[in-house]
C-alpha positions in Angstrom: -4.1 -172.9 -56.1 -6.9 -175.5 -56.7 -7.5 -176.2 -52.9 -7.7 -172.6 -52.0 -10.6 -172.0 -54.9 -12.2 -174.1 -54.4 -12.1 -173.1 -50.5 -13.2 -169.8 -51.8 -16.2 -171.3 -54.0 -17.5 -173.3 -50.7 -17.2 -170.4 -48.5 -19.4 -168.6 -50.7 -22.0 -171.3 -49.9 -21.4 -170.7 -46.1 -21.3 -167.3 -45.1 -25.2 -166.9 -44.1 -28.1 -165.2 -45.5 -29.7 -163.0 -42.7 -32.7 -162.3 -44.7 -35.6 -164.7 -44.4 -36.3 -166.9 -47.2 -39.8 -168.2 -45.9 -41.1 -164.9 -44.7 -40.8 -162.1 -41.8 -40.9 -163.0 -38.3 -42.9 -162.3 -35.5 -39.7 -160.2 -34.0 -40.3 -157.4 -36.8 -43.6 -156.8 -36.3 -43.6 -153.4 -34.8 -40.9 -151.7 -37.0 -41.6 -154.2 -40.1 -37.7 -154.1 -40.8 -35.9 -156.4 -41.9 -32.3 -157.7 -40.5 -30.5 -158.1 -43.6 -26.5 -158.7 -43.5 -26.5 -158.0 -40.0 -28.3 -154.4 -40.4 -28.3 -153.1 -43.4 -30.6 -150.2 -43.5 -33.6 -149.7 -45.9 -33.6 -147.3 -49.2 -35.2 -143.8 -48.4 -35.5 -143.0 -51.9 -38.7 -142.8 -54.1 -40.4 -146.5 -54.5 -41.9 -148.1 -57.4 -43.8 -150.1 -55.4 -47.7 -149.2 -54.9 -49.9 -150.8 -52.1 -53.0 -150.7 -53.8 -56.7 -151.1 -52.2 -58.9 -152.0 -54.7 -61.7 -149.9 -53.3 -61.3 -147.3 -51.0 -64.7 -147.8 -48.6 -65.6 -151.0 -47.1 -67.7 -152.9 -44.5 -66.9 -154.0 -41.6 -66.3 -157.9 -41.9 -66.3 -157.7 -45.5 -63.3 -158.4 -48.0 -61.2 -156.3 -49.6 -58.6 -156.9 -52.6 -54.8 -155.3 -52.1 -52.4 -155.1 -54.8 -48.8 -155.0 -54.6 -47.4 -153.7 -58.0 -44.8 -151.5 -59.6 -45.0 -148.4 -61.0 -43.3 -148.0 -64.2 -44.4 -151.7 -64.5 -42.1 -154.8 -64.9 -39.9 -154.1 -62.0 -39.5 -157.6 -59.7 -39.9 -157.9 -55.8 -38.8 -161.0 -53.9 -40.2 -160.3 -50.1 -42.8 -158.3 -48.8 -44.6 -158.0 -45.5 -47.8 -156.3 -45.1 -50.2 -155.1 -42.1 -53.5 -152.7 -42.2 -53.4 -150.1 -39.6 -55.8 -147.9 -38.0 -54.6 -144.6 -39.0 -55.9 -143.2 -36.0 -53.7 -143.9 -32.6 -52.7 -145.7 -31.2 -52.6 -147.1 -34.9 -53.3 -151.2 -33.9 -53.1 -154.0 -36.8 -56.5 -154.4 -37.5 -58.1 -156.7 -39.5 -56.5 -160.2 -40.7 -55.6 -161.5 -44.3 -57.0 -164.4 -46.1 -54.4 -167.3 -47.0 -55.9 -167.5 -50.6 -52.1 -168.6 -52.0 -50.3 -170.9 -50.5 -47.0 -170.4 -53.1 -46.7 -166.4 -52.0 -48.9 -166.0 -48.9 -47.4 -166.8 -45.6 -50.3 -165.5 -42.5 -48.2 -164.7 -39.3 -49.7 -163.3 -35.9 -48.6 -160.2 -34.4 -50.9 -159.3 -32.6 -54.1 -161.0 -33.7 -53.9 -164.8 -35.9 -53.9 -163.7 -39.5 -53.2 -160.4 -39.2 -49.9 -159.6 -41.0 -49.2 -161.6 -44.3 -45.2 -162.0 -45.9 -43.6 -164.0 -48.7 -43.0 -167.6 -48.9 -40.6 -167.8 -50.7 -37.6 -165.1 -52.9 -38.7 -166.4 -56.1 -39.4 -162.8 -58.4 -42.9 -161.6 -58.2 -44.1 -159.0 -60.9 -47.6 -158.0 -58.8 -49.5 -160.3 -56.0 -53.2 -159.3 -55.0 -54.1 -160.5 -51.0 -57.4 -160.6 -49.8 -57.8 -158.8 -46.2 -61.2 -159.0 -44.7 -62.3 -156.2 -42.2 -62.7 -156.4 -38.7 -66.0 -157.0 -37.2 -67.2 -154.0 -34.9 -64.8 -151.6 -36.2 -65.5 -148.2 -38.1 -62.8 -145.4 -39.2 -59.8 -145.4 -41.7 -56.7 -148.1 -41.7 -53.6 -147.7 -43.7 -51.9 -150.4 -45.5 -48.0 -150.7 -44.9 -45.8 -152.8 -46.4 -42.2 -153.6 -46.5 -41.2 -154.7 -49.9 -37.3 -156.2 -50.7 -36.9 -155.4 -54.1 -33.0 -157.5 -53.7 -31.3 -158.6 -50.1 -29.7 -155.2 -49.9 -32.3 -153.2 -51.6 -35.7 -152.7 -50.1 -38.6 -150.3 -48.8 -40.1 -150.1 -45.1 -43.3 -148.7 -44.4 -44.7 -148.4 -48.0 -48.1 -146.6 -47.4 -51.5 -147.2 -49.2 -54.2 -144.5 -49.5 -56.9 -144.7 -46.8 -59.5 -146.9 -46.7 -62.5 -146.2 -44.9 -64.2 -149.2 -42.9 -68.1 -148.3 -42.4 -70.6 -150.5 -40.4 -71.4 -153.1 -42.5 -75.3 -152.1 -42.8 -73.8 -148.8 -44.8 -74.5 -148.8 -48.4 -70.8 -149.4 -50.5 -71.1 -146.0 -53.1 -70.2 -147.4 -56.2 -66.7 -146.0 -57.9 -64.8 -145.7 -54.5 -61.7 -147.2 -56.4 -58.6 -145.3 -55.6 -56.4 -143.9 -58.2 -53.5 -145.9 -58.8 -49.9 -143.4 -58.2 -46.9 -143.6 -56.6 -46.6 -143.1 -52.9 -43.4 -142.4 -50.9 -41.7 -143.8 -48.2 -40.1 -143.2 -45.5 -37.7 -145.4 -42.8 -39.9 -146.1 -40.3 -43.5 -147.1 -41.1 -45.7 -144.1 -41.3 -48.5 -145.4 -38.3 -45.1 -145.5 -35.9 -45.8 -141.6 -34.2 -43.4 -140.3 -32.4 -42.6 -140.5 -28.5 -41.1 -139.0 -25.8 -38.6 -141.3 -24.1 -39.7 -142.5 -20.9 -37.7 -143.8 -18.3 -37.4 -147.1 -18.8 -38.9 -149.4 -15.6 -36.6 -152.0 -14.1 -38.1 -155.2 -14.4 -39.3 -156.3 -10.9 -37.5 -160.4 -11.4 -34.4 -159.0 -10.7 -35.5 -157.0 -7.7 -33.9 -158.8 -4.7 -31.4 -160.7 -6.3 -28.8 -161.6 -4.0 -30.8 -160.6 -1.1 -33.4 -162.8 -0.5 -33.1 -165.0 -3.8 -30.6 -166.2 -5.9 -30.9 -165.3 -9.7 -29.1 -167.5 -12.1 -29.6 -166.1 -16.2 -27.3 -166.1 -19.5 -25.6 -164.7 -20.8 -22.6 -164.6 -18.0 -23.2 -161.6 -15.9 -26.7 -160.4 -17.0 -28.0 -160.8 -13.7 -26.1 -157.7 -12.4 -26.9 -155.7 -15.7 -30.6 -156.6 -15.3 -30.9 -158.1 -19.4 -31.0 -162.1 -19.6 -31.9 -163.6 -22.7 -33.3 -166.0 -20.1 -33.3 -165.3 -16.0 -34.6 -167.7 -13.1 -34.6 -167.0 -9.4 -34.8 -169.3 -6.7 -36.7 -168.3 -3.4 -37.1 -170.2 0.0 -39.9 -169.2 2.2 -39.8 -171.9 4.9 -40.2 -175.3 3.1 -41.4 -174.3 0.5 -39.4 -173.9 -2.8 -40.6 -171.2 -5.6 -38.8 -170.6 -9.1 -39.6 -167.7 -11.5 -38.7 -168.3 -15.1 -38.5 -165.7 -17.4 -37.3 -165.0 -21.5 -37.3 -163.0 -23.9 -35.3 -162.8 -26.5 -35.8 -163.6 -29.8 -39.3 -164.6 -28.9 -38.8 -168.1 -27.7 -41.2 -171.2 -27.6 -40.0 -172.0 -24.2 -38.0 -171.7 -21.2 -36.8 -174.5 -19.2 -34.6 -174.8 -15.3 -33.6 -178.1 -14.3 -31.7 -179.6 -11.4 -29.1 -181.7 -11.7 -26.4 -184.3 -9.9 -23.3 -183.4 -12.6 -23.0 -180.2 -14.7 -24.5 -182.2 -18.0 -27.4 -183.1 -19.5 -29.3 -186.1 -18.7 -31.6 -187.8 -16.0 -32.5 -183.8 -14.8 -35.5 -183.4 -13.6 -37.3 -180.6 -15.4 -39.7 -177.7 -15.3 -40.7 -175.9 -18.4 -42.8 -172.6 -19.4 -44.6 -173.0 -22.9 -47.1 -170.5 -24.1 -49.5 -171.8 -25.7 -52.6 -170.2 -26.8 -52.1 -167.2 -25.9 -51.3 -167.8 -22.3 -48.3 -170.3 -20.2 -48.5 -174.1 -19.9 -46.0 -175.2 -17.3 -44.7 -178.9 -17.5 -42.5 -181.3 -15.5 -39.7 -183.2 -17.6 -36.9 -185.3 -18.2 -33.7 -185.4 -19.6 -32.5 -188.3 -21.4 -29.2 -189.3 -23.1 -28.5 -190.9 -26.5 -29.6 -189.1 -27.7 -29.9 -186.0 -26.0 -33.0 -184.9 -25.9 -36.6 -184.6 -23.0 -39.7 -185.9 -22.5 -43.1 -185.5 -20.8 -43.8 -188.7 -21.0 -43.8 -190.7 -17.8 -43.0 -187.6 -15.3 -45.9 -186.7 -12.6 -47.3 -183.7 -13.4 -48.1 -183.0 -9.9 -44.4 -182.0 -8.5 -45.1 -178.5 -8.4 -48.4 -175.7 -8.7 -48.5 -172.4 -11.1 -48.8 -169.6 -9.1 -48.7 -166.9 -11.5 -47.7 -167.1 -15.6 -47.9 -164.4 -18.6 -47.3 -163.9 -22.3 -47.0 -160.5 -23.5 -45.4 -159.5 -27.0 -43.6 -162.5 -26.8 -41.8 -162.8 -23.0 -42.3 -165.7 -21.2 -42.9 -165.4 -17.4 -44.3 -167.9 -15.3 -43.6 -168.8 -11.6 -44.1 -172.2 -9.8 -43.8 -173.7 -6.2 -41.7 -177.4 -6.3 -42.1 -179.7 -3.7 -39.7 -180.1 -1.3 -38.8 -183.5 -1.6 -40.4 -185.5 -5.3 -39.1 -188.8 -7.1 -38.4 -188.4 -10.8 -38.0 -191.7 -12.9 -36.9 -193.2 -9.7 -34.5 -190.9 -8.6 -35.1 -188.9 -5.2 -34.6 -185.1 -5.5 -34.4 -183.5 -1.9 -34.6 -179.5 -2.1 -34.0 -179.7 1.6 -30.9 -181.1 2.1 -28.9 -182.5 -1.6 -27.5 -179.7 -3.8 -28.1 -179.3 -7.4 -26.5 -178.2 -10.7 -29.0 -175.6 -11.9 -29.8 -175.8 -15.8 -31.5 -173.2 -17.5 -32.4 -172.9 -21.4 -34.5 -171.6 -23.8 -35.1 -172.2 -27.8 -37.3 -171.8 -30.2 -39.1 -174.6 -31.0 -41.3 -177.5 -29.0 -43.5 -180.6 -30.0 -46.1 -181.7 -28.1 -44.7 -184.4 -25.6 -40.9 -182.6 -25.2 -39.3 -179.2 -25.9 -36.6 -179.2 -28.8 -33.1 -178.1 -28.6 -31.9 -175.0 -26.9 -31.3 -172.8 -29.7 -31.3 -169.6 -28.0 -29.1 -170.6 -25.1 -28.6 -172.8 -22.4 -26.4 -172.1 -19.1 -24.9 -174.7 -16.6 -23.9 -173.5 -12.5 -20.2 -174.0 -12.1 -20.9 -176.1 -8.9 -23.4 -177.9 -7.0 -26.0 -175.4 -5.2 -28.1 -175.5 -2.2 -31.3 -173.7 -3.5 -31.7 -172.2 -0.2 -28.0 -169.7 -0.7 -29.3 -166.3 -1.7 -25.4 -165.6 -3.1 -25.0 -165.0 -6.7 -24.6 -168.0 -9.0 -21.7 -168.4 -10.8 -21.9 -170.4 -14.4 -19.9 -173.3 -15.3 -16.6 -172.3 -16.3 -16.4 -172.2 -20.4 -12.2 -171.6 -20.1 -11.8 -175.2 -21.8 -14.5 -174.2 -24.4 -12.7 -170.4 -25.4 -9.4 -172.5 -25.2 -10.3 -174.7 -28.2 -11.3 -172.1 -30.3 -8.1 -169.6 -29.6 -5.7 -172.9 -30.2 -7.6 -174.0 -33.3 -7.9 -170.5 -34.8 -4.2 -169.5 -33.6 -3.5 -173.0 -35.7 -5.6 -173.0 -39.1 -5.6 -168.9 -39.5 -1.9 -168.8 -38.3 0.5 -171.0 -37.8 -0.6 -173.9 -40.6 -1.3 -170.7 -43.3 1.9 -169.2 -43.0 3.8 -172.3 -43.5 1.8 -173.9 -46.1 2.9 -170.2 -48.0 6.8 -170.7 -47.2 6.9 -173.9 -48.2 4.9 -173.6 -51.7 7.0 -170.2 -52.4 9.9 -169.7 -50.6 12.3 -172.8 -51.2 14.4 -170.4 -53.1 14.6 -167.6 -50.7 16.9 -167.3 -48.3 19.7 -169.5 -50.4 22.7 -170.8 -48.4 21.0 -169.4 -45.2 20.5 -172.3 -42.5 18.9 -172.9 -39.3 19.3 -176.2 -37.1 21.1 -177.6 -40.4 18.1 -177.2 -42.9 17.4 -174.9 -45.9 15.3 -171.8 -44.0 12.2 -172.1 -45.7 12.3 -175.7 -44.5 13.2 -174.8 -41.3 10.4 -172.4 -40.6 7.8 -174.9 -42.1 8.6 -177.6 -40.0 8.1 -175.4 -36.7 5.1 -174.1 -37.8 3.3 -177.5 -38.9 4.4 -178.6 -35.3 2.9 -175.4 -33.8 -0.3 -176.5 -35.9 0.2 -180.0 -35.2 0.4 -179.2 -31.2 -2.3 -176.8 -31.0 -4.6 -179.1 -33.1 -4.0 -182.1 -30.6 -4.7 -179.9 -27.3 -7.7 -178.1 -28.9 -9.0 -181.5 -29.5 -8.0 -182.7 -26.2 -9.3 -180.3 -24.1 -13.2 -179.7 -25.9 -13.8 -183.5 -25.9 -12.7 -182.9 -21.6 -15.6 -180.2 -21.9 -18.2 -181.7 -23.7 -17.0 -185.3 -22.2 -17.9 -187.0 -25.4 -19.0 -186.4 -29.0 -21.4 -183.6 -29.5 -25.0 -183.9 -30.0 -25.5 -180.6 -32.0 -26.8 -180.5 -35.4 -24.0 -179.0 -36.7 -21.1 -180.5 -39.5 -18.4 -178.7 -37.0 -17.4 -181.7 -35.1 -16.7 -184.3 -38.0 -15.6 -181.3 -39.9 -12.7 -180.8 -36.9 -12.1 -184.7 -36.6 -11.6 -184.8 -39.9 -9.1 -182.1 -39.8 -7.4 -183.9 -37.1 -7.0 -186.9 -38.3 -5.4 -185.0 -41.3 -3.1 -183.2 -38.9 -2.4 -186.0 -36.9 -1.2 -188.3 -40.6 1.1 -185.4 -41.8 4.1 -185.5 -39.6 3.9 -189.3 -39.4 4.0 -189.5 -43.1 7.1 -186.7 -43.3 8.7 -188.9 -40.9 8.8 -191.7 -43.4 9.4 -190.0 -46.6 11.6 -191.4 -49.5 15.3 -190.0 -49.8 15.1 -187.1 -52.7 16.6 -189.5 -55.0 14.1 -192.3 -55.0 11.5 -192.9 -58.1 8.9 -193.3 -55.2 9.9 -189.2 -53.9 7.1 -187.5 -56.4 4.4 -190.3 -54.9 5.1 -188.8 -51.7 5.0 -185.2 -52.8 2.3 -185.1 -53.6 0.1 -186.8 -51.1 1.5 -185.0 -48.3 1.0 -181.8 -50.2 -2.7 -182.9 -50.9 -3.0 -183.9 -47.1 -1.6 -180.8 -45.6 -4.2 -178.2 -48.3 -7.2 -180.9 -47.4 -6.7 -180.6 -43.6 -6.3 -176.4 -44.3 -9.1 -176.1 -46.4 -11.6 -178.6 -44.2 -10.5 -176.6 -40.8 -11.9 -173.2 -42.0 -15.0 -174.5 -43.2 -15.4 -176.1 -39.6 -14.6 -172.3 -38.3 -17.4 -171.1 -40.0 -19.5 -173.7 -39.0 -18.7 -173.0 -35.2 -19.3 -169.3 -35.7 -23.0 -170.4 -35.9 -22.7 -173.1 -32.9 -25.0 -171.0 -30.2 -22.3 -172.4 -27.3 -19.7 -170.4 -29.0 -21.5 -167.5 -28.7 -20.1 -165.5 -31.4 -21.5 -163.0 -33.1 -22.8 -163.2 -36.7 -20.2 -160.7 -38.0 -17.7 -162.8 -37.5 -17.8 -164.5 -40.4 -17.0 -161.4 -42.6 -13.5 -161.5 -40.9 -13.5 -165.1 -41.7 -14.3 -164.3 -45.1 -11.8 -161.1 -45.0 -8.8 -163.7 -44.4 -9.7 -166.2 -47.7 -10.1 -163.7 -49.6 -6.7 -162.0 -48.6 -4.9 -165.4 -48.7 -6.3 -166.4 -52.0 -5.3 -162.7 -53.1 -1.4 -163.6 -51.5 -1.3 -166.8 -53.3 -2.6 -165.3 -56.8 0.1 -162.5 -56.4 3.1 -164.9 -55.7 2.2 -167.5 -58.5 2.1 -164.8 -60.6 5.7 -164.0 -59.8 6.8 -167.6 -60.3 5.6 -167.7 -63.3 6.9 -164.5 -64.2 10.3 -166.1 -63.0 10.5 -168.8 -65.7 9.2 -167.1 -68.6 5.3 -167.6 -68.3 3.7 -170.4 -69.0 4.5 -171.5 -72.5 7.6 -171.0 -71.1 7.2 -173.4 -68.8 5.2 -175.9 -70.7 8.6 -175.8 -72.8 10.9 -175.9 -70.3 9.1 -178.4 -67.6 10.9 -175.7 -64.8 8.9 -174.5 -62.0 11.3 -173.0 -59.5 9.1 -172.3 -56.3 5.8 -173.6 -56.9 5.6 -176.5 -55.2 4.9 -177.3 -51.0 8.1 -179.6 -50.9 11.1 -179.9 -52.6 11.4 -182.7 -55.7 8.1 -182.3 -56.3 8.4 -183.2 -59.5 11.9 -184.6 -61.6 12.7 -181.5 -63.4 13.9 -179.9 -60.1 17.0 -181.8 -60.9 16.9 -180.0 -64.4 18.0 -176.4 -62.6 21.6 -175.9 -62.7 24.2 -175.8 -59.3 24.3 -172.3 -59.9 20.6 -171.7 -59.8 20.2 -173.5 -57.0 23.0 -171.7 -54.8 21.4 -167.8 -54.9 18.5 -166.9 -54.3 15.2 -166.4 -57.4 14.6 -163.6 -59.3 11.9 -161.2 -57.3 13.0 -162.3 -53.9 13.2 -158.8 -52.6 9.8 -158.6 -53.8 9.1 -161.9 -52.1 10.4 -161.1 -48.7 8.0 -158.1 -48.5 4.8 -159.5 -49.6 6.1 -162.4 -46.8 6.4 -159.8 -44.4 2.5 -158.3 -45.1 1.3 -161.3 -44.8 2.1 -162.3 -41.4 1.3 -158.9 -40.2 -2.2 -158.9 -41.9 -2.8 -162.4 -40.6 -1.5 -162.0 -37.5 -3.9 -159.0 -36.7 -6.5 -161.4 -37.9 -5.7 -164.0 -35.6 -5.2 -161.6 -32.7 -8.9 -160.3 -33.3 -10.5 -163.5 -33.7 -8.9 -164.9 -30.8 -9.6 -162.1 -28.8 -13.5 -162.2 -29.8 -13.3 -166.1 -29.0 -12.2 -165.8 -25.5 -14.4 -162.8 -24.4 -17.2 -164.0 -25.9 -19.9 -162.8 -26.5 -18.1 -160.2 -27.2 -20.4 -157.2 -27.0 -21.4 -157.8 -23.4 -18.1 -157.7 -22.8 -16.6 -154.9 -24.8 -20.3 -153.0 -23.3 -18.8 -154.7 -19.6 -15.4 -152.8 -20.1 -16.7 -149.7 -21.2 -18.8 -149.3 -18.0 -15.8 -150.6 -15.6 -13.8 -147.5 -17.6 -16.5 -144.8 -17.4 -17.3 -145.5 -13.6 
């Protein structure tokens, strides 16, 4: 049991927090809320939370003190987020906040610098006073709203203040315009949010001739047709001359990148990239470099292609460039006009000043070499070696490896004087499903180091955590192979290590699952890793439930303290000497509770095997939601 608690106690550690700990982003700004656990929706009850102006008139450009405090008193917050906005529409963020705390003021820029202010940090907060200075030129009456998280799963949006009116600054302040301090309610959605009538929403004019007169490469696979890339460029020839249009925006990124390439991987690929930077799109010419992975600015002409157009609006990136027809690149000749080219596109969310950083948000690969001047649709890199690894590796540590790690620690007296192949049942069984493991182990290894074509360069424990695994796997039969004879004084050595191998290698694989749920080539969706968490716990439960029995079995555990019998506790048989204590007729029917036994057996593989069958199933057809969203529309049309 002490492997699969402590499995349970790392786990716990794993499974991530989808709240921020450093503060809101950017991406909430219009709806201020928060994506905690993958969507878990805000309170709509009464708050005890007051946004508090400390005066209710003020000048423009002046300062004004805001409270954020309970009512009863006492009661703790541990994130907040907080905008002033003109109560009148269309209800802009006016205004910016002072960074007067660096400990619990965090300034981010929605749609002005300074003009929203969130948390730095979860630690409890009884009260916090900001300081929000006026904007210049601006008279009428702003609304403070806030979002405050009393707990991860327990918090407020859109947590109104009282007016506040904002006179030219030459107007005399009355004295005694401080508000009354009272609760406020709240609603869902923030209160400056009015409603709207849906409008039909405009397709956007990158993907208009795609296929025609362009060709139109984006991620994720098959987003071009649906007209919604994460990140989308298109490739038009107009004579010689060679013009790209980038485009992305999800998750607001720092950049987005296309490069051409001899091979389908990354290295010595000539590079363009979009980067907003104050407030409008820097494009840049780069290289790819190996060993690490990585890109530079440094040392590539700048003078390889011209901006023709670029924007930055509420956080998509769109910029598009004309590339000479023939340039040399760290020596290396790239002719548009005649040579083909792996395209590259990616996009992340973070840069530096001489290189962009790694491709958080995606990154796609064409599944051949491409003459830029075929209109066709592109076709991605095939990812059927990638979606193979993790449907063997699941189908292995979820499956196969669980099921007879169970058999062989409970079962060995089940199924007495039943044989198959020669060997005790429960033996049999085991052995055919640590060789399924074994196998699937070996190919899943096999085939992602053929997809990768070397060791990975992501920041990410998954790798060593599946070598390690491997290596595990890889020891165990070997080490069966050479095992003492029952009899000998070294039999209990034996036991023992290749029980402790077999639980290390179980336990060290589904860590590295969870790890790969959060790998962004896996694309898999966050929620996977409650199913993940759904099978320890169910496993653990299984476990708990059939020591239980055992020890039932004997007595209980003085019992068995006394006695030194354990009949069916143990991975292999002879674990310890006092297996040779039972008596012949013990050992020739089957243990008390093995009706009992066989059913809880037979729940377990159909609970896991529904696992497995789901996880596999979200492995190969990921991401899943474009596909399941993909199916639906093949079925409805």
């Amino acid at each position: 049991m002490l492997p699969l608690l402590c499995l349970a106690l790392v786990l716990s550690t794993l499974v991530p927090s989808y709240g921020l700990p450093n503060g809101a982003p950017t991406s909430v700004c219009d709806n201020m809320l928060p994506f905690h656990g993958g969507g878990i929706p805000p309170l709509t009850t009464k708050t005890p939370f007051l946004i508090t102006p400390q005066t209710s008139v003020v000048g423009s450009g002046q300062m004004l003190k805001i409270d954020i405090e309970s009512f009863p008193a006492n009661i703790v917050f541990k994130g907040y987020m907080i905008q002033a906005r003109a109560a009148d529409p269309p209800n802009n963020i006016v205004g910016r906040f002072v960074d007067s705390d660096a400990s619990a003021i965090k300034l981010i820029d929605c749609e002005a610098g300074g003009d929203t202010a969130t948390h730095t940090n979860t630690s409890p907060k009884q009260e916090l006073t900001l300081e929000w200075t006026a904007p210049d030129n601006f008279v009428g009456d702003v609304i403070f709203n806030a979002t405050i998280a009393q707990d991860y799963d327990k918090f407020w949006v859109g947590i109104p203040s009282e007016r506040v009116r904002v006179v030219a600054s030459s107007t005399t302040v009355a004295p005694g315009t401080a508000p009354t301090k009272r609760p406020t309610t709240t609603t869902t959605v923030p209160p400056y949010r009015p409603a709207q009538t849906e409008a039909p929403v405009a397709a956007d004019p990158i993907y208009e001739e795609c296929g025609q007169s362009k060709g139109c490469f984006g991620f994720p696979e098959g987003c071009v047709d649906s007209k919604n890339c994460r990140a989308v460029v298109t490739i038009a020839v107009l004579g010689a001359r060679y013009v790209f249009e980038m485009k992305a925006g999800y998750n607001r990124p720092a950049y987005v990148a296309f490069g051409l390439s001899n091979d389908a991987k990354m290295g010595e690929d000539s590079v363009i990239e979009c980067v907003p930077e104050q407030g409008t799109v820097s494009a840049y010419a780069s290289w790819t470099t190996v060993g690490p992975y990585g890109s530079t600015r440094l040392g590539v002409p700048q003078n390889i292609f011209q901006v023709l157009e670029k924007s930055y609006n509420d956080g998509v990136i769109y910029c598009k460039v004309e590339r000479d027809a023939i340039s040399t690149v760290k020596g290396q000749k790239f002719d548009l006009l005649n040579d083909k080219f792996h395209l590259l596109l990616a996009a992340g969310s973070s840069v530096e000043s001489t290189n962009v950083n790694y491709h958080d948000i995606g990154r796609h690969v064409s599944g051949s070499p491409q003459s830029l001047a075929e209109v066709g649709p592109v076709q991605g890199s095939s990812k059927l070696l990638l979606r193979l690894h993790g449907a063997f590796m699941i189908t292995a540590w979820i499956g196969t490896a669980s099921l007879g790690i169970l058999l062989a620690r409970y079962f060995r007296q089940t199924w007495v004087g039943s044989q198959m192949c020669g060997k005790d049942q429960w033996f049999a069984w085991h052995r055919f499903l640590m060789i399924v493991t074994w196998a699937l182990t070996v190919a899943g290894i096999v085939v992602i180091f053929v997809e990768i074509g070397g060791w990975s360069q992501v920041r990410n424990p998954h790798a060593i955590l599946g070598i390690v695994t491997t290596v595990l796997c890889f020891l165990q039969p070997i080490g069966a192979f050479f095992r003492p004879h029952p009899g000998s004084s070294k039999r209990p050595i034996f036991n023992w290590l290749h029980w402790l191998g077999g639980n290390l290698a179980h336990v060290i694989a589904i860590v590295a699952i969870f790890f790969a749920v959060q790998l962004q080539k896996a694309e898999l969706p966050e929620w996977m890793d409650f199913i993940l968490v759904a099978f320890v716990a169910f496993h653990v439960f299984m476990h708990l439930i059939f020591s239980i029995f055992s020890w039932i079995q004997i007595g209980g555990c003085v019992s068995e303290r006394r006695s030194g019998q354990r009949v069916t506790s143990f991975p292999m048989a002879d674990m310890t000497p006092s297996r040779n204590s039972m008596s012949s007729s013990e050992r020739k029917q089957d243990a008390a509770f093995s009706g009992f036994r066989k059913s809880m057996l037979f729940l377990y593989i159909l609970i896991v095997l529904g696992l497995v069958i789901a996880m596999v199933v979200i492995v190969v057809l990921a991401p899943i939601e474009a596909a399941y969203n993909s199916i639906k529309d093949q079925i409805m049309n």
